[in-house]
N, C-alpha and C positions, 0 to 999 in steps of 0.2 A: 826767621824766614821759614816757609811752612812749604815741608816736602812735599811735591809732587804724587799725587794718588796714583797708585798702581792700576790698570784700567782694570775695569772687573770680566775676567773671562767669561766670552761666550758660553752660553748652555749647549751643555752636550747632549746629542741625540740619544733618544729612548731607545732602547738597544730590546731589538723584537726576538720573542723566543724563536727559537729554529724550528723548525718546522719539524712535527709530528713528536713536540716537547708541554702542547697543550695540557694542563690541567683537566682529570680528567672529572665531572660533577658526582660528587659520591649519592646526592639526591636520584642522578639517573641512572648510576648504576645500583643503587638498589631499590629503583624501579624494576630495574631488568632482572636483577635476584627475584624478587617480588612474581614478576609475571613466569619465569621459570618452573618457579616450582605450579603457580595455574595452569601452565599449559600440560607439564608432567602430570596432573591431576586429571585433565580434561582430554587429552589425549595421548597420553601417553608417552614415550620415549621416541619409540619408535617415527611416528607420525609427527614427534613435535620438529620444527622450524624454526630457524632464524626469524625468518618474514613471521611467523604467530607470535614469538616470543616480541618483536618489534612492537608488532601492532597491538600486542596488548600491554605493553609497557609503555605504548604513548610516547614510543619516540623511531628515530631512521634506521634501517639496520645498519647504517655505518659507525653508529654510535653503540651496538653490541660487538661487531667486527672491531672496535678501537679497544676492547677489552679483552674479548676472546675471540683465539680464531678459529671454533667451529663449534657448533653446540656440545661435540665431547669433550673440548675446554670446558666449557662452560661448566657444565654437570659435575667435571671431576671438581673442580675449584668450590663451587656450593660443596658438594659431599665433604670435600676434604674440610670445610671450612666447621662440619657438625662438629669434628671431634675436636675441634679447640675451644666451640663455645661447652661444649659438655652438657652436664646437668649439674645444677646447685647440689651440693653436700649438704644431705643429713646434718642438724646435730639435736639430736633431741635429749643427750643425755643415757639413754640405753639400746640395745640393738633391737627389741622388737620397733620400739620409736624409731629407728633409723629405717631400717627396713621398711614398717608401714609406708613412709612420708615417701621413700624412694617409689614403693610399688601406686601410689594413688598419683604422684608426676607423670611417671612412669606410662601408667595406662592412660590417665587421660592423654598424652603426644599420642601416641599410637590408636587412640580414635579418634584425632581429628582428621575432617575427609580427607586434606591431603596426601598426610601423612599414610593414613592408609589405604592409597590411591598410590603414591610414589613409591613406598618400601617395594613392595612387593612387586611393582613395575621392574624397580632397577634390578632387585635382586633376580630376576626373570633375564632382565639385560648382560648382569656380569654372567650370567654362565655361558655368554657365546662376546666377551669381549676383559678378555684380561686387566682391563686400564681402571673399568669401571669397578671388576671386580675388590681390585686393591684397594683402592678411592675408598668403597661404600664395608669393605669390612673395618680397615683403618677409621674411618666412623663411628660406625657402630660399637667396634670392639674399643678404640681407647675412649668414648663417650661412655662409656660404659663404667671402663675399669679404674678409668681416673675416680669415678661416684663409691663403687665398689670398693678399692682398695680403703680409702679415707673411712671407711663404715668398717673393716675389717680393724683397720688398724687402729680407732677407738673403743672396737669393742675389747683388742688386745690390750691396752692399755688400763680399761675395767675389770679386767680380770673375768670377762663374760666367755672368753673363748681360750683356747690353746693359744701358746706366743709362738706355736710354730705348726701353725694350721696355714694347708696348701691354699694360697692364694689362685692360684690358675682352678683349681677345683671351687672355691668358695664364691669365684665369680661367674662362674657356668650353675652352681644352684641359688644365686640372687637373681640372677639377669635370664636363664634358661627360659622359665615360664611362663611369661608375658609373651616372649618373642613367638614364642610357641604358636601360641593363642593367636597374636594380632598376625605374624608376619606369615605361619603355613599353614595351620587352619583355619585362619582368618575367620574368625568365629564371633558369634556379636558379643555385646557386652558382656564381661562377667559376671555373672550373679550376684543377688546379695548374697553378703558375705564370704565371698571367694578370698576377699583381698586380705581379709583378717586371717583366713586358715592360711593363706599360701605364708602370710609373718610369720605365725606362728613355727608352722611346719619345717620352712626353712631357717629360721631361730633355733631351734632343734635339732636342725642335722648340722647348723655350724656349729652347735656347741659339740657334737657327737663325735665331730672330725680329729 
């Protein structure tokens, strides 16, 4: 005799996320990064907007407001976001190859328009708002030192330099002179052959150190 089927339970209701638990589209928000840093370019800090930033990112301000809640969010999170993406490491094998390779990335970021359009905006900005200040050195300076140190410490490992040559000093004469150039004399391109003396010269003084 054949047991009785157990009835099969009803389907249970799709259970709705709670509200303001939304997924948030990474496509739109880095629409919004995208048009960010356009607007920073085209009008600056100061003048820049929610509503501009919106409108040129092609979407509502509620959907910038769902990620950050004022464009000084905003800014600080882009800025703080430089120094974790960095710059690629050198490996060329010896330290003028390292150094060259760094100084031609190097200069090319620093004259693209925005780039050289935003630095010098925000850096203008941090000295009348502490928030940005931190943000945009915390950037710069560990985007920098992360590239820096890694080049220090294979030319250490070559026997190219001292194994106990000042790291804080070796990355203010790798990184010093570009900045120089692009971010406060803001000066146009460098000459031929700038980029070869400046290897050299500072190839030179790290071995000197």
């Amino acid at each position: 005799m054949s047991q009785p089927q157990s009835p099969t339970p009803p389907p249970q209701p799709r259970r709705r996320a709670p509200a303001g638990a939304a997924v948030l589209r990474e496509d739109v928000t880095e629409a919004i990064r995208a048009a960010v840093f356009g607007e920073l370019a085209a009008v600056g800090y100061a003048r820049m907007s929610i509503e501009g930033i919106a409108r040129r990112a092609g979407v509502g301000k509620t959907a910038v407001y769902r990620r950050w809640r004022s464009k000084l969010h905003l800014v600080l999170d882009l800025v703080s976001a430089i120094a974790v993406q960095g710059l690629p490491a050198p490996d060329t094998g010896t330290l003028e190859g390292d150094l060259r390779l760094l100084y031609e990335v190097t200069s090319r970021a620093l004259r693209h328009p925005v780039a050289s359009q935003v630095i010098p905006d925000l850096q203008a900005e941090a000295a009348r708002n502490p928030e940005i200040a931190e943000a945009l050195q915390k950037a710069l300076r560990e985007g920098q030192a992360g590239v820096a140190n890694g080049i220090v410490d294979a030319a250490r490992a070559r026997g190219e330099i001292r194994a106990d040559v000042d790291g804080e000093l070796a990355l203010d004469l790798m990184s010093g002179p570009l900045y120089w150039r692009a971010v406060v004399i803001r000066g146009p391109k460098p000459p031929k052959g700038y980029l070869e003396s400046l290897t050299r010269a500072t190839a030179a003084a790290l071995k000197a150190l």
